[in-house]
Steps between C-alpha positions, in 0.01 A plus 500: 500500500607646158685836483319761387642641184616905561346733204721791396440855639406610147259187502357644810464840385277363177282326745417789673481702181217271384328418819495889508328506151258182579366736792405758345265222288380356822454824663292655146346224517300544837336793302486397157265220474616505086800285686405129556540376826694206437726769364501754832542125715788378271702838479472543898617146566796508255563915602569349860675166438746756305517729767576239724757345303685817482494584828702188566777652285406912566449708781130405608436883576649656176328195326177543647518903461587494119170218473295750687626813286475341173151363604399844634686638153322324267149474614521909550563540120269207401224711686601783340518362157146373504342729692584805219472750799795790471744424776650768766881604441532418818354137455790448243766653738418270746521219286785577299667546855351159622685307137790718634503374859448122343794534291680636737447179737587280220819680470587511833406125615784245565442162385580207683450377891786564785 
């Protein structure tokens, strides 16, 4: 069996960054019916075959958190942006403190496996 090539930390961290950003496609696009389905199937396959691939390299639970966040993020403002509704101080406290908390992770996270 061929080894597996090892992808860089930084490699890893650009994975999640865009499986994080295909998400919040996939995720609009349960609601959105203006987003083609082939579109909400393809960016959920490839948001999780990055994912995965990262997690080989990253912590799988600071991994899957920042994927979550960014998800939970970005479909938040994408609601708010088309939905033209006025939005709570407190709504953007909590997600300013949520983009916190995901940076936070990132920052924190050790690459690598013992």
């Amino acid at each position: 069996m061929a080894k597996e090539k090892q992808i860089s930390s930084t490699r890893a961290w650009v994975y999640v960054i865009t499986g994080g950003l295909l998400e919040i496609v996939w995720a609009s696009g349960f609601k959105y019916e203006s987003i083609p389905g082939i579109i909400v199937l393809a960016s959920l396959i490839a948001s999780f075959e990055l994912i995965i691939m990262a997690a080989r390299i990253l912590p799988v639970g600071t991994v899957y958190a920042v994927f979550a966040g960014m998800g939970t993020l970005g479909t938040t403002v994408v609601e708010i942006a088309l939905s033209g509704k006025a939005v709570s101080p407190l709504k953007i406290g909590f997600i300013l403190l949520l983009l916190v908390c995901i940076i936070g992770l990132k920052l924190t996270a050790k690459g690598g496996k013992a």
